[in-house]
PDBQT receptor file of N, H, CA, C and O in Angstrom, charges set to zero:
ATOM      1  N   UNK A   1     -49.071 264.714 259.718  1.00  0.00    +0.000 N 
ATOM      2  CA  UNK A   1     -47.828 265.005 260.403  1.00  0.00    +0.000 C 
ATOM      3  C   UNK A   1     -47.107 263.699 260.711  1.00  0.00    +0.000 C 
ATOM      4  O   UNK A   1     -47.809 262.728 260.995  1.00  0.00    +0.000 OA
ATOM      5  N   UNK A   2     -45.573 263.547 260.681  1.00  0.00    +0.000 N 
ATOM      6  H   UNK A   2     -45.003 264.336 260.450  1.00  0.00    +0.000 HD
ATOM      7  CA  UNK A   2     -44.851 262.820 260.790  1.00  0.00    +0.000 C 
ATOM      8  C   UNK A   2     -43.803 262.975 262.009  1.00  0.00    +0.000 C 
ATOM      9  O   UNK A   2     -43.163 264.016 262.159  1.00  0.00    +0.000 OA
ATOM     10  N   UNK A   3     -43.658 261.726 262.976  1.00  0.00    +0.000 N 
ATOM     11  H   UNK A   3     -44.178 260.880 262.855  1.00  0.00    +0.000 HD
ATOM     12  CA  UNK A   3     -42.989 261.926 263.875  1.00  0.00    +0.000 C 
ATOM     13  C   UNK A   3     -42.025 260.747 263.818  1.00  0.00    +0.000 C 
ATOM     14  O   UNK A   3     -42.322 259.691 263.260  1.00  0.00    +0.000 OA
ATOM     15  N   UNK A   4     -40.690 261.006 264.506  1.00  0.00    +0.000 N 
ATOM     16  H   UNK A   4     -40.449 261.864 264.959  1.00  0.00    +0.000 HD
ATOM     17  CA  UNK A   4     -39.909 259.729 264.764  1.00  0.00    +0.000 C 
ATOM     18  C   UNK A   4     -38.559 260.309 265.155  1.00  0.00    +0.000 C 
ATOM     19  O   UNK A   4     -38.173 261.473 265.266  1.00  0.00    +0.000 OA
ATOM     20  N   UNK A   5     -37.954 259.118 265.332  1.00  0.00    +0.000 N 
ATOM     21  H   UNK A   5     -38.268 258.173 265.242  1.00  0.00    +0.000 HD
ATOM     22  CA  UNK A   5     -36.550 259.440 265.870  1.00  0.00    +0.000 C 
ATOM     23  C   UNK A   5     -35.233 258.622 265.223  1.00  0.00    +0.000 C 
ATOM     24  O   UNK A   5     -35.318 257.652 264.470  1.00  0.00    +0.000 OA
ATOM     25  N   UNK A   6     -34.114 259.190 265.656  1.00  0.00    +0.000 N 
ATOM     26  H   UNK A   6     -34.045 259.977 266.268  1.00  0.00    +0.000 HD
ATOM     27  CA  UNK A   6     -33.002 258.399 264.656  1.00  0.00    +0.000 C 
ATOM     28  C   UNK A   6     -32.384 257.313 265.906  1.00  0.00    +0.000 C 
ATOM     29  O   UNK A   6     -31.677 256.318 265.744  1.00  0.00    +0.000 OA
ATOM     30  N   UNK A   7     -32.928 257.897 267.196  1.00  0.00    +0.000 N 
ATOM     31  H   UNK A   7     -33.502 258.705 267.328  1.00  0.00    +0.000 HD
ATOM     32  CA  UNK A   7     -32.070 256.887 268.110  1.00  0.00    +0.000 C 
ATOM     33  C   UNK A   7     -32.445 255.781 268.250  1.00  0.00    +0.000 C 
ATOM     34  O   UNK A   7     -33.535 255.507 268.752  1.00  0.00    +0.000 OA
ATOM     35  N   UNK A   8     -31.560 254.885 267.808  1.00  0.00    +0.000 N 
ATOM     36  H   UNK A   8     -30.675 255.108 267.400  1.00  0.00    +0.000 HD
ATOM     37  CA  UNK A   8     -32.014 253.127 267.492  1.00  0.00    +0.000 C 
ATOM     38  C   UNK A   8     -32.424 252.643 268.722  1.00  0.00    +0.000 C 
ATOM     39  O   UNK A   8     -31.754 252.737 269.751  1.00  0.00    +0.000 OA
ATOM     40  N   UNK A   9     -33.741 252.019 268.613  1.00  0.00    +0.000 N 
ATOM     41  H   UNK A   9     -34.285 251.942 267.778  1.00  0.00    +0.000 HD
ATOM     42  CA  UNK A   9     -33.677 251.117 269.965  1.00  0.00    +0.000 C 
ATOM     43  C   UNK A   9     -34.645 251.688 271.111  1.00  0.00    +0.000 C 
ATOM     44  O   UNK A   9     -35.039 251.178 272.160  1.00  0.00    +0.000 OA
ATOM     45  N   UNK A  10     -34.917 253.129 270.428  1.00  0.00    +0.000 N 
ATOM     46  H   UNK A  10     -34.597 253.544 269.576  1.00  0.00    +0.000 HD
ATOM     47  CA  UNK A  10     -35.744 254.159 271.759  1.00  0.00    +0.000 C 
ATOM     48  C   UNK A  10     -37.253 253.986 271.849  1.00  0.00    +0.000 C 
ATOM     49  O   UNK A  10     -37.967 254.578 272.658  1.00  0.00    +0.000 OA
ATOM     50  N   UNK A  11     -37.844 252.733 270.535  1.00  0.00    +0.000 N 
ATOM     51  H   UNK A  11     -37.264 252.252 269.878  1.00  0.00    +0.000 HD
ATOM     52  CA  UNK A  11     -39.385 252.435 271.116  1.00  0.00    +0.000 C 
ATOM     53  C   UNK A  11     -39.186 250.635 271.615  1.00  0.00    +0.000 C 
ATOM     54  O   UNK A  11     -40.031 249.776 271.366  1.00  0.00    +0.000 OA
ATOM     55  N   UNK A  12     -38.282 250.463 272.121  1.00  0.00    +0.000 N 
ATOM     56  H   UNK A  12     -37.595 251.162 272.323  1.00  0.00    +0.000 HD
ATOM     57  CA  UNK A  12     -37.857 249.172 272.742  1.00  0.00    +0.000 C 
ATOM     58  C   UNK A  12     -38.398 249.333 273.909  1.00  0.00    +0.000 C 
ATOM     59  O   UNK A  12     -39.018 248.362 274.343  1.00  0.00    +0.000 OA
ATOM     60  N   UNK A  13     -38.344 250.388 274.628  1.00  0.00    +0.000 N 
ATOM     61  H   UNK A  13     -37.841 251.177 274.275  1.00  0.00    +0.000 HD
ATOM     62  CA  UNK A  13     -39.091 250.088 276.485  1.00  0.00    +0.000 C 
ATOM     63  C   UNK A  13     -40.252 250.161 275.838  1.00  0.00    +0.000 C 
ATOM     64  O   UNK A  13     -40.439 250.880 274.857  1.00  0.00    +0.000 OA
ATOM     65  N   UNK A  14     -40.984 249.514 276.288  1.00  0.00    +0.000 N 
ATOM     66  H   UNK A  14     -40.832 248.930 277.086  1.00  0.00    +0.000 HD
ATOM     67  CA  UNK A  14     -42.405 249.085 276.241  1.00  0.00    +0.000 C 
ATOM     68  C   UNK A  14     -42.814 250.195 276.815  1.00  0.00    +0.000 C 
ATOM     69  O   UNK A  14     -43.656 250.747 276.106  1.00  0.00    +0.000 OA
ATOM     70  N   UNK A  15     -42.447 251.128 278.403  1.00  0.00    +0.000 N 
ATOM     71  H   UNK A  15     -41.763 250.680 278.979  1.00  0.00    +0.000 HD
ATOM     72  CA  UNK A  15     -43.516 252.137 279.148  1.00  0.00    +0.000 C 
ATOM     73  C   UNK A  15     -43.078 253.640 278.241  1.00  0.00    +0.000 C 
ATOM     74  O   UNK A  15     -44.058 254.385 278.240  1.00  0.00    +0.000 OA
ATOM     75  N   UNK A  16     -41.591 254.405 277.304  1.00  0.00    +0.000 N 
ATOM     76  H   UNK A  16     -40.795 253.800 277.305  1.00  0.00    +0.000 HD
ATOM     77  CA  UNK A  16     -41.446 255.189 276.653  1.00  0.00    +0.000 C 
ATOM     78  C   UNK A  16     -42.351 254.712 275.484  1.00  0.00    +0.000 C 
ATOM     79  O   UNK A  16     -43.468 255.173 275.719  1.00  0.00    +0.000 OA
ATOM     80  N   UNK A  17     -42.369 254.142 274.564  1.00  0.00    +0.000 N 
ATOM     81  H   UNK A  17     -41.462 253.768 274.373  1.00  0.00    +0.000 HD
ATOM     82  CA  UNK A  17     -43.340 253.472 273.380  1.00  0.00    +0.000 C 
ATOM     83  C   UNK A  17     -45.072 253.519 273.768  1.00  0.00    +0.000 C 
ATOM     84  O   UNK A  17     -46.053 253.641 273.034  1.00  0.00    +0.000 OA
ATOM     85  N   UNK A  18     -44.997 253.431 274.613  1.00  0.00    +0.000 N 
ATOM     86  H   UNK A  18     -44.200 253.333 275.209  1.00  0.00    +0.000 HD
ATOM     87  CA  UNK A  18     -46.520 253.583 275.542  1.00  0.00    +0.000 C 
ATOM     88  C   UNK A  18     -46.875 255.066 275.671  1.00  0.00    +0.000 C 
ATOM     89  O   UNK A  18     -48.064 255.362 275.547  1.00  0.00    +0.000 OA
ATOM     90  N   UNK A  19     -46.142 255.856 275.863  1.00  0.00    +0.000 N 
ATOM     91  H   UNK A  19     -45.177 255.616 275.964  1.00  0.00    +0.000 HD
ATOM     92  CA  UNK A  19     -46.682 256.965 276.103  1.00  0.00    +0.000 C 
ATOM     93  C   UNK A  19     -46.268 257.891 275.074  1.00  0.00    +0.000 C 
ATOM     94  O   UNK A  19     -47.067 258.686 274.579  1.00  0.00    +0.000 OA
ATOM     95  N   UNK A  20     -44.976 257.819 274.707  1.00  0.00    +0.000 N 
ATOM     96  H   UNK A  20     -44.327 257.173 275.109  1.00  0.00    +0.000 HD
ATOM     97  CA  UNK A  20     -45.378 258.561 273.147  1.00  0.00    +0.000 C 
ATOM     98  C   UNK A  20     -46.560 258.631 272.297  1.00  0.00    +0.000 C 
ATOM     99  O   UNK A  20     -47.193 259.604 271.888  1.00  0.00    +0.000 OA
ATOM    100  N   UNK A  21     -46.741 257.158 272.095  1.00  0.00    +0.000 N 
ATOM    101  H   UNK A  21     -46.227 256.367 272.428  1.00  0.00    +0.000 HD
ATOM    102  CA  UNK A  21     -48.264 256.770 271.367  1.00  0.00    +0.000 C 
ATOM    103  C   UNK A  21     -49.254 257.197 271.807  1.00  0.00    +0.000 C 
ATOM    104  O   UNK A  21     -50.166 257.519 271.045  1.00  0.00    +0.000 OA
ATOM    105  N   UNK A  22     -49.339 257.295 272.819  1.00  0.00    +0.000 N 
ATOM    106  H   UNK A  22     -48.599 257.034 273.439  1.00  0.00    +0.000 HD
ATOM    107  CA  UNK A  22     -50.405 257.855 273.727  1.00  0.00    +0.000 C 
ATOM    108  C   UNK A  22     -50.692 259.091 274.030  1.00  0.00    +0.000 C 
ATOM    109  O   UNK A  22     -51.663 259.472 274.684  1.00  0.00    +0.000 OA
ATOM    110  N   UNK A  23     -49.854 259.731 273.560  1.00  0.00    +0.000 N 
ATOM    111  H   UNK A  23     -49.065 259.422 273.029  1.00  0.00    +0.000 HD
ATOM    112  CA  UNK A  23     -49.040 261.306 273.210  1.00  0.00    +0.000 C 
ATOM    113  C   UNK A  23     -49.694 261.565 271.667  1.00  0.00    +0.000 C 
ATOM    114  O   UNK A  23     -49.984 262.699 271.285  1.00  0.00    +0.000 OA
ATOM    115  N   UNK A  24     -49.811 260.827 271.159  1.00  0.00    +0.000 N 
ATOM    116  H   UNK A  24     -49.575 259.906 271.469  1.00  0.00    +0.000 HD
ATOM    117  CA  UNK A  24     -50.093 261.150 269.576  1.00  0.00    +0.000 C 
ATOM    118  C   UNK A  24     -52.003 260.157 269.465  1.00  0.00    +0.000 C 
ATOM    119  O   UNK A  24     -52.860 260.451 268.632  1.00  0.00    +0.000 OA
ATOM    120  N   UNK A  25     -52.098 259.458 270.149  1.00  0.00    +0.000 N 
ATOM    121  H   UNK A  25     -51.402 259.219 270.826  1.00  0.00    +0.000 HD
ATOM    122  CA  UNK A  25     -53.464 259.021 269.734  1.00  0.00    +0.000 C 
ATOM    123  C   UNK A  25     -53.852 258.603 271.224  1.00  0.00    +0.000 C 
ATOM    124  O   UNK A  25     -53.156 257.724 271.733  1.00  0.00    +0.000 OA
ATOM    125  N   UNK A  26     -54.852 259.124 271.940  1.00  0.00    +0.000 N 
ATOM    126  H   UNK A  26     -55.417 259.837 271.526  1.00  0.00    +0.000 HD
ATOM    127  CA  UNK A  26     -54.850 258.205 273.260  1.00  0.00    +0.000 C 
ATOM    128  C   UNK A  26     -55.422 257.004 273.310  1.00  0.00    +0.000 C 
ATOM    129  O   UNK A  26     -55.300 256.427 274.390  1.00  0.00    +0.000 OA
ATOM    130  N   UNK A  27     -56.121 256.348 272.310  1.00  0.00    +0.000 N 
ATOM    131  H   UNK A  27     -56.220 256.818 271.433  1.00  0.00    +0.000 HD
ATOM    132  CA  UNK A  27     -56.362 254.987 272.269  1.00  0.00    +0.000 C 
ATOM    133  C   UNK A  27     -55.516 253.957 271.802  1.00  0.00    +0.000 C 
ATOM    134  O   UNK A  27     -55.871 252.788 271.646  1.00  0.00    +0.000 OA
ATOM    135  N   UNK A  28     -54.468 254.380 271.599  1.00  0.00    +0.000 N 
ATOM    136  H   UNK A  28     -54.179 255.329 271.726  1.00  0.00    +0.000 HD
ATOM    137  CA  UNK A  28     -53.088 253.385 271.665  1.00  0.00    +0.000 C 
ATOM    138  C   UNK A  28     -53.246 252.528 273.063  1.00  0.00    +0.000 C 
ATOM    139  O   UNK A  28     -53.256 252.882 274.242  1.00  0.00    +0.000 OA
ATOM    140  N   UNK A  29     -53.389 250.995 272.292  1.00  0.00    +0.000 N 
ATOM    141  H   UNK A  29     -53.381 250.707 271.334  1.00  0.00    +0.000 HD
ATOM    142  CA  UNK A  29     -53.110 249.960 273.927  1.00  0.00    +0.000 C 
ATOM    143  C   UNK A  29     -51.788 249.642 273.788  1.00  0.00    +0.000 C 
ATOM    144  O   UNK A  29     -51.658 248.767 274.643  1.00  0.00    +0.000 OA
ATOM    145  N   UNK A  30     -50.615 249.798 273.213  1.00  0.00    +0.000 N 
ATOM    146  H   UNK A  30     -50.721 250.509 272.518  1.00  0.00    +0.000 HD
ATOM    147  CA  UNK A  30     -49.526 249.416 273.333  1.00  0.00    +0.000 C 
ATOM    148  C   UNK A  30     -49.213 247.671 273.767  1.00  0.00    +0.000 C 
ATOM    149  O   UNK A  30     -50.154 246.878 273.824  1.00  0.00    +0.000 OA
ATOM    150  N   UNK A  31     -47.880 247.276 274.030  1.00  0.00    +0.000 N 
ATOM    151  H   UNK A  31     -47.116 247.919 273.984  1.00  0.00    +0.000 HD
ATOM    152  CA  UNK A  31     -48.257 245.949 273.775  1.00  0.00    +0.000 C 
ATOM    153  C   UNK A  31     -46.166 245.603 274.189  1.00  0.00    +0.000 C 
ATOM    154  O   UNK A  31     -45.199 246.343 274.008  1.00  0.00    +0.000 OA
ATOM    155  N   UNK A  32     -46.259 244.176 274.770  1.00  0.00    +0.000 N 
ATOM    156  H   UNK A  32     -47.045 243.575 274.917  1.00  0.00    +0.000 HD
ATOM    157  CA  UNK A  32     -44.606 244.048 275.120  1.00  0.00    +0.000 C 
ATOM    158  C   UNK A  32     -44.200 243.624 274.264  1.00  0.00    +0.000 C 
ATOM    159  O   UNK A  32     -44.677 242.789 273.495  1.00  0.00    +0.000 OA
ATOM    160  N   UNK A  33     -42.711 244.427 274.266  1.00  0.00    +0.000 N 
ATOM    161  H   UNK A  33     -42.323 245.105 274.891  1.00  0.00    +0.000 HD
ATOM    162  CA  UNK A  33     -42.037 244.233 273.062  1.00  0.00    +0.000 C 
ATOM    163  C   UNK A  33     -41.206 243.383 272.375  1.00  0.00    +0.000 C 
ATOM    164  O   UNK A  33     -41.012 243.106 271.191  1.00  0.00    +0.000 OA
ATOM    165  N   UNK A  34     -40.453 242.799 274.210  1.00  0.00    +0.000 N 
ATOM    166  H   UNK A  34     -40.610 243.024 275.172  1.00  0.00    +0.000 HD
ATOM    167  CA  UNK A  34     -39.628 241.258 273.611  1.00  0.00    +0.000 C 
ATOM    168  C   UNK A  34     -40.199 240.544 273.931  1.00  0.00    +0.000 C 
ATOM    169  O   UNK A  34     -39.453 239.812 274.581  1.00  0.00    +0.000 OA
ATOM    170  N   UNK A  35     -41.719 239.934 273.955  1.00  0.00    +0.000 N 
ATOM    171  H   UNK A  35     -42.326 240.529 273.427  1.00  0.00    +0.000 HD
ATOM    172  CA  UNK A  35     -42.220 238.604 273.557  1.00  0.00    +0.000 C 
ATOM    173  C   UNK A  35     -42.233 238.873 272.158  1.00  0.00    +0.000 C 
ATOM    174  O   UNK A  35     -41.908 237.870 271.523  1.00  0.00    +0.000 OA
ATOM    175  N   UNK A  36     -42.455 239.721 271.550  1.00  0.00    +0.000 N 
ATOM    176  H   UNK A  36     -42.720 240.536 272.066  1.00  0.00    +0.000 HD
ATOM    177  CA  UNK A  36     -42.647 240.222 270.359  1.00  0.00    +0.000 C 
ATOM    178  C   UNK A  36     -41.072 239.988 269.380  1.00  0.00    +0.000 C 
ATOM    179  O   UNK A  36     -40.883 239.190 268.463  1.00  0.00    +0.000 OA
ATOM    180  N   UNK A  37     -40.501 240.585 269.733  1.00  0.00    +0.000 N 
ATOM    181  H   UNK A  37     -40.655 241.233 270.479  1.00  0.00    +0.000 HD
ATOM    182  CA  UNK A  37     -39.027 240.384 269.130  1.00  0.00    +0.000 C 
ATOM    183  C   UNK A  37     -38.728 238.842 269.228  1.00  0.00    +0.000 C 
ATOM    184  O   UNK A  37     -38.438 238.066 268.317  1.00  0.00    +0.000 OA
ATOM    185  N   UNK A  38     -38.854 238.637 270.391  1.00  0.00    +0.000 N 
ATOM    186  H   UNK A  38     -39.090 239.267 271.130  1.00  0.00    +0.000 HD
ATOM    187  CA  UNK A  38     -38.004 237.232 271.061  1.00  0.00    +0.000 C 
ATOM    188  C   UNK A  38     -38.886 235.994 269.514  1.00  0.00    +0.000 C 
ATOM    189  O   UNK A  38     -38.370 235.129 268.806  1.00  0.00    +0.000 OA
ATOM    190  N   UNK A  39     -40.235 236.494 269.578  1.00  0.00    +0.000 N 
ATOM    191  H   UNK A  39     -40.655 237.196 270.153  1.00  0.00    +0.000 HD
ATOM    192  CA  UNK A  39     -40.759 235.912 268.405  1.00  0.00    +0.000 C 
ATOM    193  C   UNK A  39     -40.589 235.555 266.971  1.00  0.00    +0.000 C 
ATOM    194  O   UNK A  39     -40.655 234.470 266.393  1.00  0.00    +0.000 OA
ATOM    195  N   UNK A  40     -40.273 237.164 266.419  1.00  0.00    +0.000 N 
ATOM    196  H   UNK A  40     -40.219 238.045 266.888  1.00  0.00    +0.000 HD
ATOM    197  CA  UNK A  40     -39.980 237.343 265.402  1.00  0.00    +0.000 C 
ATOM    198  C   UNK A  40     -38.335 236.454 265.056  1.00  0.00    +0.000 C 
ATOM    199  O   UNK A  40     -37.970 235.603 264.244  1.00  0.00    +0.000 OA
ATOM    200  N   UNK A  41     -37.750 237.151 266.072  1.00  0.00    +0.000 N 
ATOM    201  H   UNK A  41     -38.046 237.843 266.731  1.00  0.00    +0.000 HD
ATOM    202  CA  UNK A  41     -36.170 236.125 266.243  1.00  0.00    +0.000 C 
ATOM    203  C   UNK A  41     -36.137 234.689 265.788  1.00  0.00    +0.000 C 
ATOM    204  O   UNK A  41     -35.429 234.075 264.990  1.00  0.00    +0.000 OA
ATOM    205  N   UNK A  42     -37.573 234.228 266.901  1.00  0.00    +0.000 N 
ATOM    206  H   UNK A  42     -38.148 234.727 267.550  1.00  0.00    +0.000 HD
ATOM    207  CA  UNK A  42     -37.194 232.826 266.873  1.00  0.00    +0.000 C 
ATOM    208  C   UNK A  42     -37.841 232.447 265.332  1.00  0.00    +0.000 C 
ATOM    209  O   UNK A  42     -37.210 231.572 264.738  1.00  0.00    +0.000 OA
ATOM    210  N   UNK A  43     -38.831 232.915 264.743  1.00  0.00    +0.000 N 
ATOM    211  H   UNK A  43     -39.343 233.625 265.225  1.00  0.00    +0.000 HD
ATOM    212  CA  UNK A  43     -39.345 232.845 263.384  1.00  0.00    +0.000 C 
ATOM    213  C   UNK A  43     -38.356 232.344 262.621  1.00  0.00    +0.000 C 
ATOM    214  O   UNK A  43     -38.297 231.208 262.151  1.00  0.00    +0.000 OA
ATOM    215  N   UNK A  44     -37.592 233.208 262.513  1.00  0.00    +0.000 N 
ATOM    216  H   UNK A  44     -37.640 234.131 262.895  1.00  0.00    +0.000 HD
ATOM    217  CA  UNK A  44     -36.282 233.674 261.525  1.00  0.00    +0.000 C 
ATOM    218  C   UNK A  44     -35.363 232.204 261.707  1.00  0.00    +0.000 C 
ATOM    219  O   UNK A  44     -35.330 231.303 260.868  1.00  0.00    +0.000 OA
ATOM    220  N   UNK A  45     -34.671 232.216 262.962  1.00  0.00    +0.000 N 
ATOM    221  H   UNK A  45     -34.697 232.948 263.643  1.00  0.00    +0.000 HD
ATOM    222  CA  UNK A  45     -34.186 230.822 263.286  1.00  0.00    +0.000 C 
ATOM    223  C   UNK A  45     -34.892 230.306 262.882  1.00  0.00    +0.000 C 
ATOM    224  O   UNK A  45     -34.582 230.288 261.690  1.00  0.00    +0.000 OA
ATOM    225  N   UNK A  46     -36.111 229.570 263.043  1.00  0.00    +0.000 N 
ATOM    226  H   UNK A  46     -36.363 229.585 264.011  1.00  0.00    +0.000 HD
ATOM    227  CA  UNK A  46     -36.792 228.093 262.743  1.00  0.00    +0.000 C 
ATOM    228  C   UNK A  46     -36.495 228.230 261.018  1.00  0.00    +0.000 C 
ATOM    229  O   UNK A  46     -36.080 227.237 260.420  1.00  0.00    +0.000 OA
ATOM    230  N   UNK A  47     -36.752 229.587 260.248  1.00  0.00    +0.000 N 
ATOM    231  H   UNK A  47     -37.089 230.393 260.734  1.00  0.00    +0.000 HD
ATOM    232  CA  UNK A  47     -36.419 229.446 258.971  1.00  0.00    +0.000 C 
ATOM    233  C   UNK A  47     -35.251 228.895 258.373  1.00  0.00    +0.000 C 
ATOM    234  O   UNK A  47     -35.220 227.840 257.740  1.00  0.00    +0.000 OA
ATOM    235  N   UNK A  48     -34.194 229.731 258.625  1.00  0.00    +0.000 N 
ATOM    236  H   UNK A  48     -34.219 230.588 259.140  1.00  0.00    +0.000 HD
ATOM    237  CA  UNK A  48     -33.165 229.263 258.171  1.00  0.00    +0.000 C 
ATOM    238  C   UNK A  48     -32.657 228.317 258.617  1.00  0.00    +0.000 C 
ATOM    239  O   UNK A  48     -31.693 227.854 258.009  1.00  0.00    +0.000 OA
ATOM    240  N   UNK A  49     -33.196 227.572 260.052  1.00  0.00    +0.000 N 
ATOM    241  H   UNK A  49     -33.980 227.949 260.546  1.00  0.00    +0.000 HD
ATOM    242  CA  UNK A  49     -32.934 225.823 260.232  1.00  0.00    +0.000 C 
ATOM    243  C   UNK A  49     -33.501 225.011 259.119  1.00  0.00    +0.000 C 
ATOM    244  O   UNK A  49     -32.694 224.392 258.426  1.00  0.00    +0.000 OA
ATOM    245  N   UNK A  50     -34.909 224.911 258.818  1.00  0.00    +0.000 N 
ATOM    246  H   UNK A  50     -35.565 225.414 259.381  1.00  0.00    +0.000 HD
ATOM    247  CA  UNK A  50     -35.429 224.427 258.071  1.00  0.00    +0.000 C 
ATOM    248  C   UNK A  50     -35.257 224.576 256.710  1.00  0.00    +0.000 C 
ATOM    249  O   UNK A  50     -35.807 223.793 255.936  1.00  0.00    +0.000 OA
ATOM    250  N   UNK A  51     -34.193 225.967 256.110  1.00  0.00    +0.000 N 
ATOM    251  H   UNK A  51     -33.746 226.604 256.739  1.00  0.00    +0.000 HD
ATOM    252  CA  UNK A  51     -33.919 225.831 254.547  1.00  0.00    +0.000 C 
ATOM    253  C   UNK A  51     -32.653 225.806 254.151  1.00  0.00    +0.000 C 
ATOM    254  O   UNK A  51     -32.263 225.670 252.991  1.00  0.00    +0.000 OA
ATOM    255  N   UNK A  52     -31.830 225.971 255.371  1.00  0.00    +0.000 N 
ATOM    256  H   UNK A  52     -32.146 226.082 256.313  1.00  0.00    +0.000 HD
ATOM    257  CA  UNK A  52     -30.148 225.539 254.786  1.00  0.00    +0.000 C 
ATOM    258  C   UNK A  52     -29.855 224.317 255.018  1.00  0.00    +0.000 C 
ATOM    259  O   UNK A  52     -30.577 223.613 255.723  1.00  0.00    +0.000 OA
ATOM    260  N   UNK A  53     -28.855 223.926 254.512  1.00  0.00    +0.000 N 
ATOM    261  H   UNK A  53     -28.268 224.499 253.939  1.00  0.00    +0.000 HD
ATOM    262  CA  UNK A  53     -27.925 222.562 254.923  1.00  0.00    +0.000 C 
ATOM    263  C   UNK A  53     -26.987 222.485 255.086  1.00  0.00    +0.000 C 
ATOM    264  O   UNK A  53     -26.064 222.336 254.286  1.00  0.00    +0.000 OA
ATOM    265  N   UNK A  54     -26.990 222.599 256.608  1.00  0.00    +0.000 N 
ATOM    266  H   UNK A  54     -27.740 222.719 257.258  1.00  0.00    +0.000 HD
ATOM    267  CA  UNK A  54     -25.948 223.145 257.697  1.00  0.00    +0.000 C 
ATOM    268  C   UNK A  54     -25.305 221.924 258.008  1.00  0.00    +0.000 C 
ATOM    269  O   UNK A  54     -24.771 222.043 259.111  1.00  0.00    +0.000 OA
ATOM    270  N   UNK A  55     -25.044 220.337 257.321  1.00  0.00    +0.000 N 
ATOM    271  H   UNK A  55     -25.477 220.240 256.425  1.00  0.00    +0.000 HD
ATOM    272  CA  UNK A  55     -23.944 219.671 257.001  1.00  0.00    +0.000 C 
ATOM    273  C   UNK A  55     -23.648 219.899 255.885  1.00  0.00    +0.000 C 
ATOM    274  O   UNK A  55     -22.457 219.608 255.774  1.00  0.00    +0.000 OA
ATOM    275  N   UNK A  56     -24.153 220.366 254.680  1.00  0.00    +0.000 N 
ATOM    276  H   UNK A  56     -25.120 220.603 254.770  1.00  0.00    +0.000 HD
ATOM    277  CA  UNK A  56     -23.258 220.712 253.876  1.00  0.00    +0.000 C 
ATOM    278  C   UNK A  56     -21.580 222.270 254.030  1.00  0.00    +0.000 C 
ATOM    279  O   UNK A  56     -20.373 222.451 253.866  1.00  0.00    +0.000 OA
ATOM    280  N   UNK A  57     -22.854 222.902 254.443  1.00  0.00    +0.000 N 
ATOM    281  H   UNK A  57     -23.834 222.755 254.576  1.00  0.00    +0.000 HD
ATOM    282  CA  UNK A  57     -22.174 224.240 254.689  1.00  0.00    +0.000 C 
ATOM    283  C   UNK A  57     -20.838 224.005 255.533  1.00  0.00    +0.000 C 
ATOM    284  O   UNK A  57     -19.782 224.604 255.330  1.00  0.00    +0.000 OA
ATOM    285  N   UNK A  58     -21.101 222.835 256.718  1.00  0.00    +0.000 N 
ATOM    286  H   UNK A  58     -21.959 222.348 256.883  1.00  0.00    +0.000 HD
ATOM    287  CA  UNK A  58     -19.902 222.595 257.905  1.00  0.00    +0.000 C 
ATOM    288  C   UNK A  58     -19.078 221.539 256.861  1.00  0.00    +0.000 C 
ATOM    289  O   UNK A  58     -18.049 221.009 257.278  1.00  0.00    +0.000 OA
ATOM    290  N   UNK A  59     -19.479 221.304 255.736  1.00  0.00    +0.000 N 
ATOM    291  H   UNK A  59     -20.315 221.734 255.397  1.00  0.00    +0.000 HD
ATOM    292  CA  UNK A  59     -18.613 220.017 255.370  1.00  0.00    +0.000 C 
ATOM    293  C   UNK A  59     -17.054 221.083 254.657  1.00  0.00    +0.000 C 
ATOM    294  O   UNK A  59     -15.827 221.005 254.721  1.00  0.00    +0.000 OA
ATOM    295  N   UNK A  60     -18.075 221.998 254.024  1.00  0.00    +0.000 N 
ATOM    296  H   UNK A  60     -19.072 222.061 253.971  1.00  0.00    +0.000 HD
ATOM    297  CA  UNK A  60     -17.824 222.776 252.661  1.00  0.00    +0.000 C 
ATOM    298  C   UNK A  60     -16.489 223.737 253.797  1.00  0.00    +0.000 C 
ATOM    299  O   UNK A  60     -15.287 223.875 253.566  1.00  0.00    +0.000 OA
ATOM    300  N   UNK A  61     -17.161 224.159 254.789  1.00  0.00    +0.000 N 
ATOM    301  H   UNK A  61     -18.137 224.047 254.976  1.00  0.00    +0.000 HD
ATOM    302  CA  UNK A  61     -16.138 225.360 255.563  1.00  0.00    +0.000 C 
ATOM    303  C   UNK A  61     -15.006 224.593 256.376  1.00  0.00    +0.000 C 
ATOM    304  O   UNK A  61     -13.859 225.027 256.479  1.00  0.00    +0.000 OA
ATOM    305  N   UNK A  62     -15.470 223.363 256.962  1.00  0.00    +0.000 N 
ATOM    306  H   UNK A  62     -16.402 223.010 256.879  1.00  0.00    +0.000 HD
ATOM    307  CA  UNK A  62     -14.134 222.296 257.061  1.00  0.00    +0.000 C 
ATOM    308  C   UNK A  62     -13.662 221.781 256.750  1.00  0.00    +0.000 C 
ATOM    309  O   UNK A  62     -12.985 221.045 257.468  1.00  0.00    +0.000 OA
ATOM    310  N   UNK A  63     -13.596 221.705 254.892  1.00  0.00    +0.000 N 
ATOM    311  H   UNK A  63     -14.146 222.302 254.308  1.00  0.00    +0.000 HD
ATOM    312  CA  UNK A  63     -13.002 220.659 254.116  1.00  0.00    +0.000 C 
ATOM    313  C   UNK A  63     -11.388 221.751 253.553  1.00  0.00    +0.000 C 
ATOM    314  O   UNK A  63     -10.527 221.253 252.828  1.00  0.00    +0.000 OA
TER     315      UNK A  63
């Protein structure tokens, strides 16, 4: 069986996401969500700092 929802954003509270899961398996430990995001985010940044060349790009869009 398959469950889910279309409303964006609705397993973002950490205590609704907690108990749904917990609703469907009770050994779900669940877990917070924006250290988690805030992570993934910053991942992403450190990437694309480290593989563009963001004086070229500012030279190229202000020239």
């Amino acid at each position: 069986s398959v469950a889910g929802t279309h409303v964006h954003g609705v397993f973002d509270d950490d205590n609704f996401r907690t108990d749904y899961f917990k609703a469907i398996n009770p050994q779900y430990q669940g877990y917070a969500y924006a250290p988690y995001r805030e992570g993934l985010i910053q991942g992403f940044a450190d990437m694309v700092k480290e593989n563009l060349d963001f004086a070229t790009i500012l030279k190229a869009v202000n020239h």
